[in-house]
Structure formats: C-alpha cells, structure tokens
Backbone and ligand atoms as CSV (ligand in chain L), in Angstrom:
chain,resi,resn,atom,element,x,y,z
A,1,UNK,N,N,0.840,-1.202,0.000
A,1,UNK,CA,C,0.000,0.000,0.000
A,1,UNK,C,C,0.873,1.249,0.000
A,2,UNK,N,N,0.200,2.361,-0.779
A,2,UNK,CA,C,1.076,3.847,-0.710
A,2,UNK,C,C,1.072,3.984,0.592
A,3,UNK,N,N,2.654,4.454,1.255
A,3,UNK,CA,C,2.704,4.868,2.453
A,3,UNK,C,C,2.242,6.252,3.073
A,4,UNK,N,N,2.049,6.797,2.041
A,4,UNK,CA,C,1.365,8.290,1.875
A,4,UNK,C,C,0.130,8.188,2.210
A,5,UNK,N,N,-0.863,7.471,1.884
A,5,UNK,CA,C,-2.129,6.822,1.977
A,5,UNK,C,C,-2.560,6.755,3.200
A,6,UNK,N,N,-2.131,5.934,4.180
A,6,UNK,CA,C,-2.548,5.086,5.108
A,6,UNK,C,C,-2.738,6.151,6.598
A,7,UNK,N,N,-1.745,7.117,6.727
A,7,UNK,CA,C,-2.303,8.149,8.152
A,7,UNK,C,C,-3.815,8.733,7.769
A,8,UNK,N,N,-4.090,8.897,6.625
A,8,UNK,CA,C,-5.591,10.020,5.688
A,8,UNK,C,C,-6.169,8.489,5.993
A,9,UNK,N,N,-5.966,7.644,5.868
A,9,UNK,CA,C,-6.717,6.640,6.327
A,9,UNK,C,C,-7.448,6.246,7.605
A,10,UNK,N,N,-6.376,6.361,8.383
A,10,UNK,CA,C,-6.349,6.070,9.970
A,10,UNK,C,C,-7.503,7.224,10.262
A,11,UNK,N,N,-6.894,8.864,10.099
A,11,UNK,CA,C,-7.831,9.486,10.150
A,11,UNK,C,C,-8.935,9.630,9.603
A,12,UNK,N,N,-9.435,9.007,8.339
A,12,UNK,CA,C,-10.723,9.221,8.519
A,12,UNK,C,C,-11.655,8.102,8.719
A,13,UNK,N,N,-10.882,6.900,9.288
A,13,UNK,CA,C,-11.441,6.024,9.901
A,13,UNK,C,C,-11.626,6.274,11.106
A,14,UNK,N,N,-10.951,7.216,12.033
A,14,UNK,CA,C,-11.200,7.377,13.263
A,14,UNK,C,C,-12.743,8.285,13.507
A,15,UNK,N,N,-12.222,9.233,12.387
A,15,UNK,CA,C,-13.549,10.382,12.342
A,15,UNK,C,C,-14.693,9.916,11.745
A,16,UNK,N,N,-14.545,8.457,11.121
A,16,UNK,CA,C,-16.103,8.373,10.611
A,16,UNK,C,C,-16.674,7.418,12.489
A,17,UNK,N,N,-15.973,7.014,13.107
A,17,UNK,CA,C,-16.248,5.957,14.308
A,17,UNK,C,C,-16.977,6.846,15.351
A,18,UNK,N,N,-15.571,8.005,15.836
A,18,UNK,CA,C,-16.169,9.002,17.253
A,18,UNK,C,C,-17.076,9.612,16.384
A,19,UNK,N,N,-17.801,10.237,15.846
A,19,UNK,CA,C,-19.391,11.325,16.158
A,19,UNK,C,C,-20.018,10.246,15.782
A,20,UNK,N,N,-20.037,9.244,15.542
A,20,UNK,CA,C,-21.472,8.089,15.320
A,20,UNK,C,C,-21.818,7.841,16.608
A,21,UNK,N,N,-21.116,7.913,18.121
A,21,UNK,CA,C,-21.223,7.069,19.211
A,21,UNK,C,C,-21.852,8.557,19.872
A,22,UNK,N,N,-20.963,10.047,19.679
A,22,UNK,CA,C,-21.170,10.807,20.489
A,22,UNK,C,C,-22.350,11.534,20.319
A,23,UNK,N,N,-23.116,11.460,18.666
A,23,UNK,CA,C,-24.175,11.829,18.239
A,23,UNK,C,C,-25.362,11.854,19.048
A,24,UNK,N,N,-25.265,10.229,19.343
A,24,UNK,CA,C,-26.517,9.571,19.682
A,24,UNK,C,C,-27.766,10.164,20.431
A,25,UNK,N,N,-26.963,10.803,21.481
A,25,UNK,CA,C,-28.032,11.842,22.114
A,25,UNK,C,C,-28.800,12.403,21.718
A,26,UNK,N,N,-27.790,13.455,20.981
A,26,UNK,CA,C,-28.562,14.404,20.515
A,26,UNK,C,C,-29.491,14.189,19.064
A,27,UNK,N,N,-28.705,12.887,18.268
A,27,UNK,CA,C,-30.151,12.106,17.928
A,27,UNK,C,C,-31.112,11.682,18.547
A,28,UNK,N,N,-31.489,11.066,19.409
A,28,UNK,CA,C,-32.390,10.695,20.171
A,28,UNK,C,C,-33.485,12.146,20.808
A,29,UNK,N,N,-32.494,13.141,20.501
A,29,UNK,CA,C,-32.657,13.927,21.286
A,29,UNK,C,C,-33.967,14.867,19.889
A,30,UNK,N,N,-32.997,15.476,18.509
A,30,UNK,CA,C,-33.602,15.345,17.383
A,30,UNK,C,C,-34.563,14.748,17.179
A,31,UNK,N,N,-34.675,13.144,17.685
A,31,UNK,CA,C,-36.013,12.650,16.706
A,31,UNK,C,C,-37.360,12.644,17.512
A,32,UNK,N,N,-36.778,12.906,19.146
A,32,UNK,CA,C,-37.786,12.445,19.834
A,32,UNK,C,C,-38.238,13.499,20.864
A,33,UNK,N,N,-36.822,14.261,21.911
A,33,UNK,CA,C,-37.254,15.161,23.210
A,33,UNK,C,C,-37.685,16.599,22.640
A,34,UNK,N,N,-36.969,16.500,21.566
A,34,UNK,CA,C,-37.237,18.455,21.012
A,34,UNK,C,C,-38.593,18.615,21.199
A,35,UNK,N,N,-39.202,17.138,20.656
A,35,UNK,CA,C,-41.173,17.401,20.588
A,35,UNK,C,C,-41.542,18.440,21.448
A,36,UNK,N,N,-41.015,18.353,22.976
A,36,UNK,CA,C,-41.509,19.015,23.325
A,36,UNK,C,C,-40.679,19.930,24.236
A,37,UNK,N,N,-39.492,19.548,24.459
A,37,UNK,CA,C,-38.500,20.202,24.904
A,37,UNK,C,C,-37.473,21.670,23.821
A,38,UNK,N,N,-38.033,21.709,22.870
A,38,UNK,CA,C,-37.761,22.751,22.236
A,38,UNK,C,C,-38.476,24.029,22.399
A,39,UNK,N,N,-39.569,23.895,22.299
A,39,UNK,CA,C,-41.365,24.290,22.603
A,39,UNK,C,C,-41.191,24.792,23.489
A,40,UNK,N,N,-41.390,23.808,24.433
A,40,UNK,CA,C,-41.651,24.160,26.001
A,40,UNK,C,C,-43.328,23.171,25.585
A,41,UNK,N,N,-43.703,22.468,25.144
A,41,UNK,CA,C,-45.306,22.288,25.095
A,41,UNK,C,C,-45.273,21.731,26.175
A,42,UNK,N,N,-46.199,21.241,26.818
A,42,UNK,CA,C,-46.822,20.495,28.229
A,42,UNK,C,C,-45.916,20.692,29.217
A,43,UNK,N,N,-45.929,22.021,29.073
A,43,UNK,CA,C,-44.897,23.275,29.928
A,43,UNK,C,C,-43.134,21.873,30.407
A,44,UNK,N,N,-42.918,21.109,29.151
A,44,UNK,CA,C,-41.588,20.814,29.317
A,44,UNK,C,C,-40.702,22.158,29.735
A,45,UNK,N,N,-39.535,22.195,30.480
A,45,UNK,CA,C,-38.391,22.926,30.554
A,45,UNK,C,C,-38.013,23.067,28.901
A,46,UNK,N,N,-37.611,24.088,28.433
A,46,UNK,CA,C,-36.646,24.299,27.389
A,46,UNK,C,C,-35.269,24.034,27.127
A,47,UNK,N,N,-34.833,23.712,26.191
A,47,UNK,CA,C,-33.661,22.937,26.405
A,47,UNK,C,C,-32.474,24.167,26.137
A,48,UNK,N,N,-33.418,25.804,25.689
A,48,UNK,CA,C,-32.631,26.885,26.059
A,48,UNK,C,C,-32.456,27.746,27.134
A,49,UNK,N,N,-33.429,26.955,28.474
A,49,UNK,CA,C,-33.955,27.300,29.151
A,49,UNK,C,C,-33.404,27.214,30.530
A,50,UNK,N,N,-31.834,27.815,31.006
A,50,UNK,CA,C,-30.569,27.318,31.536
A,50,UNK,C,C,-31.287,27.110,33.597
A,51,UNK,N,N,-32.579,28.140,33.488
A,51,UNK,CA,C,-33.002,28.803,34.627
A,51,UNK,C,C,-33.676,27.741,35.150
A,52,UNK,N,N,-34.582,26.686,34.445
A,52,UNK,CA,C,-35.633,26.358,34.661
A,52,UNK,C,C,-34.679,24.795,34.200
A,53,UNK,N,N,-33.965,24.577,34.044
A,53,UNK,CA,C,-32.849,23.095,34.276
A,53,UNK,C,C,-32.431,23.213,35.525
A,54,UNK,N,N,-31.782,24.520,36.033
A,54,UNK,CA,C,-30.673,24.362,37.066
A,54,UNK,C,C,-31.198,23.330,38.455
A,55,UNK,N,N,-32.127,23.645,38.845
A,55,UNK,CA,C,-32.896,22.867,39.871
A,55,UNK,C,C,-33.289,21.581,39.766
A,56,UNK,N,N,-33.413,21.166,38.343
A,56,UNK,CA,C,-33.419,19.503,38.013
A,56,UNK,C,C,-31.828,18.960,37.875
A,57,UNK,N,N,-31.553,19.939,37.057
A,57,UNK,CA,C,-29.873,19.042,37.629
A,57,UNK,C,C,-29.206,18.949,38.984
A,58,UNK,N,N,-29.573,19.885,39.667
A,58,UNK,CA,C,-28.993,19.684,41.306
A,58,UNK,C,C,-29.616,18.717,41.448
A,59,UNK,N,N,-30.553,17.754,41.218
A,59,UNK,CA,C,-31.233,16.636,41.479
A,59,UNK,C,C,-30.506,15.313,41.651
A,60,UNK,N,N,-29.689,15.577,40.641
A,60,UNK,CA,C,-28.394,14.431,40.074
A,60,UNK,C,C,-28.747,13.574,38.929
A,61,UNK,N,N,-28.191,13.341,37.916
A,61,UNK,CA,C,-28.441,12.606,36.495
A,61,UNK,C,C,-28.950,11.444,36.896
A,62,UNK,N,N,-28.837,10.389,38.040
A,62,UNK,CA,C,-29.559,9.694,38.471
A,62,UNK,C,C,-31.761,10.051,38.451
A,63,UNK,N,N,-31.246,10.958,39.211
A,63,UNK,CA,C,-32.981,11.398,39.242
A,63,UNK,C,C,-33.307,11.866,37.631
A,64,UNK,N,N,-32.850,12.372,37.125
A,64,UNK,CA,C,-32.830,12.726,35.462
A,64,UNK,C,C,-33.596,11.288,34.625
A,65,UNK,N,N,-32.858,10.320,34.971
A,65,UNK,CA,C,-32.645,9.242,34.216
A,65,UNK,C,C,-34.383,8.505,34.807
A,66,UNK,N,N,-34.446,8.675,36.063
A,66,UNK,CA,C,-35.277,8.105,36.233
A,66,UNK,C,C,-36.683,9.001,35.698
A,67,UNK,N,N,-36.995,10.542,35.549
A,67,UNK,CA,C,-37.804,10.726,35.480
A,67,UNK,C,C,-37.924,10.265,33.625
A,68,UNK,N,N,-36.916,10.189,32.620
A,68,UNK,CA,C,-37.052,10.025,31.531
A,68,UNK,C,C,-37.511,8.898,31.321
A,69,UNK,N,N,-37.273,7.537,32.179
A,69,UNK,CA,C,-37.730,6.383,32.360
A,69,UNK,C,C,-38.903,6.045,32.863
A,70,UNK,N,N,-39.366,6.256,34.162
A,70,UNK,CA,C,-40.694,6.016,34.604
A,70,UNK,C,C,-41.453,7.581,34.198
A,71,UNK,N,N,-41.040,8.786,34.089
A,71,UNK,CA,C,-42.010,9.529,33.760
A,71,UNK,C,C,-41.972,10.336,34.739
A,72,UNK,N,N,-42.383,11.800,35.065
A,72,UNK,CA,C,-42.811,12.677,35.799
A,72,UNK,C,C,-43.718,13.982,35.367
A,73,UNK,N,N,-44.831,13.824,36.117
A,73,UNK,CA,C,-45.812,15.002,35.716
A,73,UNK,C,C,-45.865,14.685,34.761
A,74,UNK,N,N,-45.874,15.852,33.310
A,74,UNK,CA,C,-46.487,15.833,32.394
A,74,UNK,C,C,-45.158,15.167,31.544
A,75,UNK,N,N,-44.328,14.839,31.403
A,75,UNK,CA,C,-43.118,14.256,31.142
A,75,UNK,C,C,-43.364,12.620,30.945
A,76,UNK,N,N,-44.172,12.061,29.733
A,76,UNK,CA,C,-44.619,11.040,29.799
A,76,UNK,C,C,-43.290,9.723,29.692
A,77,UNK,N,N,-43.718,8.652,30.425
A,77,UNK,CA,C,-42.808,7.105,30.629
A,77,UNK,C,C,-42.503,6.952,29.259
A,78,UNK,N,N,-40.753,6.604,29.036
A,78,UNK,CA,C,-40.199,7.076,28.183
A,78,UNK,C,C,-40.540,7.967,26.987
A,79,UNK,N,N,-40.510,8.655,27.629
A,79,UNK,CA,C,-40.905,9.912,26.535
A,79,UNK,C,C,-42.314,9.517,25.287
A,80,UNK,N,N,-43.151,8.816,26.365
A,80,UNK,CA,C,-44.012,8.095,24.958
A,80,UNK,C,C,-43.533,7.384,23.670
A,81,UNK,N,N,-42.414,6.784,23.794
A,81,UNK,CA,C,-41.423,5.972,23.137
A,81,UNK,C,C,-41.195,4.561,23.285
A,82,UNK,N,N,-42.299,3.575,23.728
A,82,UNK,CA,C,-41.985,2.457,24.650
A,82,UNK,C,C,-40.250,1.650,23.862
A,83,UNK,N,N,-40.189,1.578,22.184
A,83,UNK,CA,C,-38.624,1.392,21.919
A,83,UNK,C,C,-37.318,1.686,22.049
A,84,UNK,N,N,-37.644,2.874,23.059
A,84,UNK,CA,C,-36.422,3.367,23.189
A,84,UNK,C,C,-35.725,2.670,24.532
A,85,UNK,N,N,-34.488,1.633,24.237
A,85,UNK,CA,C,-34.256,1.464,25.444
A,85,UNK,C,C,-33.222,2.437,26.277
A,86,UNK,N,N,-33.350,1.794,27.938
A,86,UNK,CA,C,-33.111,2.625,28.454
A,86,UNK,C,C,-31.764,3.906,28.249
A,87,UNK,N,N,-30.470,2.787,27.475
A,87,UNK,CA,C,-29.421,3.475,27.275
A,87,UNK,C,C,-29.846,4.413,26.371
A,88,UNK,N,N,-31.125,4.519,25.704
A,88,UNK,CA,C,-30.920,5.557,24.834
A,88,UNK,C,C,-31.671,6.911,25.146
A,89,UNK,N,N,-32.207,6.430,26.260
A,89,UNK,CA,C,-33.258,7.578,26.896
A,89,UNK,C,C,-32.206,7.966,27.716
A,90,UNK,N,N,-31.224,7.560,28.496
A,90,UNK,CA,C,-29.994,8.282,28.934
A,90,UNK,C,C,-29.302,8.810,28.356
A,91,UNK,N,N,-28.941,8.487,27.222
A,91,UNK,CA,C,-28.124,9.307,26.355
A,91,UNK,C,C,-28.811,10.589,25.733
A,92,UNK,N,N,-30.251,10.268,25.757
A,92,UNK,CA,C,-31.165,11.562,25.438
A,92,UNK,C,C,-30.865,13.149,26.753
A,93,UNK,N,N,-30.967,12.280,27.779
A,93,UNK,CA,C,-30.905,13.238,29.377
A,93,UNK,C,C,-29.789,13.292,28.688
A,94,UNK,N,N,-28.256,12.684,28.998
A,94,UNK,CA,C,-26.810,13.414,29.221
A,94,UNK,C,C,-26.626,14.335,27.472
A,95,UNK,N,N,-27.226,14.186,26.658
A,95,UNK,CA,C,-27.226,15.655,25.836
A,95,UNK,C,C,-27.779,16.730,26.270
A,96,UNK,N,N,-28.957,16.556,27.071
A,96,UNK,CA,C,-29.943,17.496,27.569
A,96,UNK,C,C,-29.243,18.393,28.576
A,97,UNK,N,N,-28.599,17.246,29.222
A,97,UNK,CA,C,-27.784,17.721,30.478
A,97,UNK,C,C,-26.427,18.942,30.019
A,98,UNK,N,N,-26.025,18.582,28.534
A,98,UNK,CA,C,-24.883,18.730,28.348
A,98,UNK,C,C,-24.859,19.922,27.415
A,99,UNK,N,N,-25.911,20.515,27.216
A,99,UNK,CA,C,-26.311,21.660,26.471
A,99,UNK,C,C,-26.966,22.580,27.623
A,100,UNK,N,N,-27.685,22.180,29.104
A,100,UNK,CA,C,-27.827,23.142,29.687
A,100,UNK,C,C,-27.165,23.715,30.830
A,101,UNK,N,N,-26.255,22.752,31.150
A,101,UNK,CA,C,-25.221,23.091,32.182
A,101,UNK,C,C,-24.620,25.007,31.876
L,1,LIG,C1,C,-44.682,14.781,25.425
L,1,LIG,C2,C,-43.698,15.806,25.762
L,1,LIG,C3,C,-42.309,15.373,26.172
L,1,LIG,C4,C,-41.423,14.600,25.454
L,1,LIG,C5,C,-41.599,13.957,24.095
L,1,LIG,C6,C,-40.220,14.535,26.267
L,1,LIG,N1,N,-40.376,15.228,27.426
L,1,LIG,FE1,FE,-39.040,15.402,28.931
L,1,LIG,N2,N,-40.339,16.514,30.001
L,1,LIG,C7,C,-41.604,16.883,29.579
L,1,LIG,C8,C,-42.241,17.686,30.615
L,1,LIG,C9,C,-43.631,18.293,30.544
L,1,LIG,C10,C,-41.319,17.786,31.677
L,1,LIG,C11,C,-41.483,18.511,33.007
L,1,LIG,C12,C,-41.990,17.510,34.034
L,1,LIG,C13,C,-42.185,18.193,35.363
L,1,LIG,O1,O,-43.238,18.745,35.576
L,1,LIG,O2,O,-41.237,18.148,36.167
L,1,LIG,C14,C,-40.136,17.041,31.252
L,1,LIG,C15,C,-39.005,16.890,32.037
L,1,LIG,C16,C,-37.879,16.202,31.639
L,1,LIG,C17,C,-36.703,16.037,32.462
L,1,LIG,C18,C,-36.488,16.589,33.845
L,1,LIG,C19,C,-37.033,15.598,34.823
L,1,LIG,C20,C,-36.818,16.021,36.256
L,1,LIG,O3,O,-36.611,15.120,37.074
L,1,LIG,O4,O,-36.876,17.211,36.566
L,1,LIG,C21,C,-35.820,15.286,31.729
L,1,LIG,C22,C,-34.438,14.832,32.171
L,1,LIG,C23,C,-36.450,14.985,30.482
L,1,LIG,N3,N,-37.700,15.554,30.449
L,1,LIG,C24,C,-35.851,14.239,29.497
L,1,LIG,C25,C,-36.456,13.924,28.294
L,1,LIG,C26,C,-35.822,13.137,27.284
L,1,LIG,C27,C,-34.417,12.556,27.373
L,1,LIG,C28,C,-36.709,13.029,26.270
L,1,LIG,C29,C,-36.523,12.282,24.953
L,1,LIG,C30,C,-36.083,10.911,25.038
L,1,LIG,C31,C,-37.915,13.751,26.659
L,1,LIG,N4,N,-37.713,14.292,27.886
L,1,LIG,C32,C,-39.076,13.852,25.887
L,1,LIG,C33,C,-42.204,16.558,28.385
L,1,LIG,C34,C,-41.649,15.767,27.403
C-alpha cells in the first residue's frame, strides 16, 4: 500500500467511528425530546432554558434518568417511546444535560 495513503486513512477512519457514538443523544434527542423540549409544550423545561434546568440538575443525572424512564408530571414514561431502550433515553438526558449546564 502507498505509504502516503494510510495516516488520511487512519484518520478518517477514526472520524467516521467518534461522532457516530457521540451523536446519539442528541439524535435521540432530534427525533424524539425536542417534541416538546424545544417548545416548552406540556410546559416541558426548554432545552434553552438554563433557569428552569438548574434545579433539576442539582437533582443528580440519576434522578434525570429516572424521570425520563418512569415519567414525571407531564413528562410522559419514556418519553411516549416504549422502543427506546433505556441506554438511549440516557443518552437523550446526558445531551440534555450537556447543552444546559
Ligand atoms: C410529550 C412531551 C415530552 C417529550 C416527548 C419529552 N419530554 Fe421530557 N419533560 C416533559 C415535561 C412536561 C417535563 C417537566 C416535568 C415536570 O413537571 O417536572 C419534562 C421533564 C424532563 C426532564 C427533567 C425531569 C426532572 O426530574 O426534573 C428530563 C431529564 C427529560 N424531560 C428528558 C427527556 C428526554 C431525554 C426526552 C426524549 C427521550 C424527553 N424528555 C421527551 C415533556 C416531554
């Protein structure tokens, strides 16, 4: 193989691998939480909405995880998603988390 070749290789084998894994969230996040977390509809928090997070994250990503899972208030059990499993409804919270910090 050209030895010239193979680092343009490495790299863009590396770069097609990391954003497929780190995406995920904020896919999950895209196809499914914006519904109503963009909005604000069924008075969700906004996900621009740094004021009205701060007090759910002092909660701890634990409590996060669980309300995305069993549900809270108007915040329906998995997000009205019954396919989404759980790792992916976490990965939905730690984007959520990770845009309003
Ligand atoms: C049907 C609308 C709706 C959808 C879809 C939705 N949410 Fe929510 N979410 C809400 C509402 C409303 C609340 C506020 C609940 C409350 O009163 O504390 C909320 C609150 C939350 C909270 C904070 C919970 C807490 O303990 O304070 C997290 C985390 C969350 N949503 C994550 C998600 C994730 C992740 C998704 C996508 C997988 C998602 N939500 C999709 C409506 C929605």
């Amino acid at each position: 193989m050209n030895k010239a070749i193979l680092p343009v290789l490495i790299v863009w084998g590396a770069s097609c691998v990391a954003p497929v894994y780190a995406a995920d969230g904020k896919e999950i996040y895209d196809r499914v939480c914006y519904k109503c977390h963009r909005s604000g509809a069924e008075d969700a928090p906004r996900l621009s909405d740094k004021a009205a997070w701060a007090p759910r994250l002092a909660t701890g990503k634990e409590a996060l995880y669980k309300s995305a899972i069993e549900g809270k208030e108007n915040m329906p059990p998995r997000a009205d998603r019954p396919e989404l499993t759980d790792e992916e409804l976490k990965a939905g919270v730690d984007y959520i988390v990770s845009q309003v910090k």
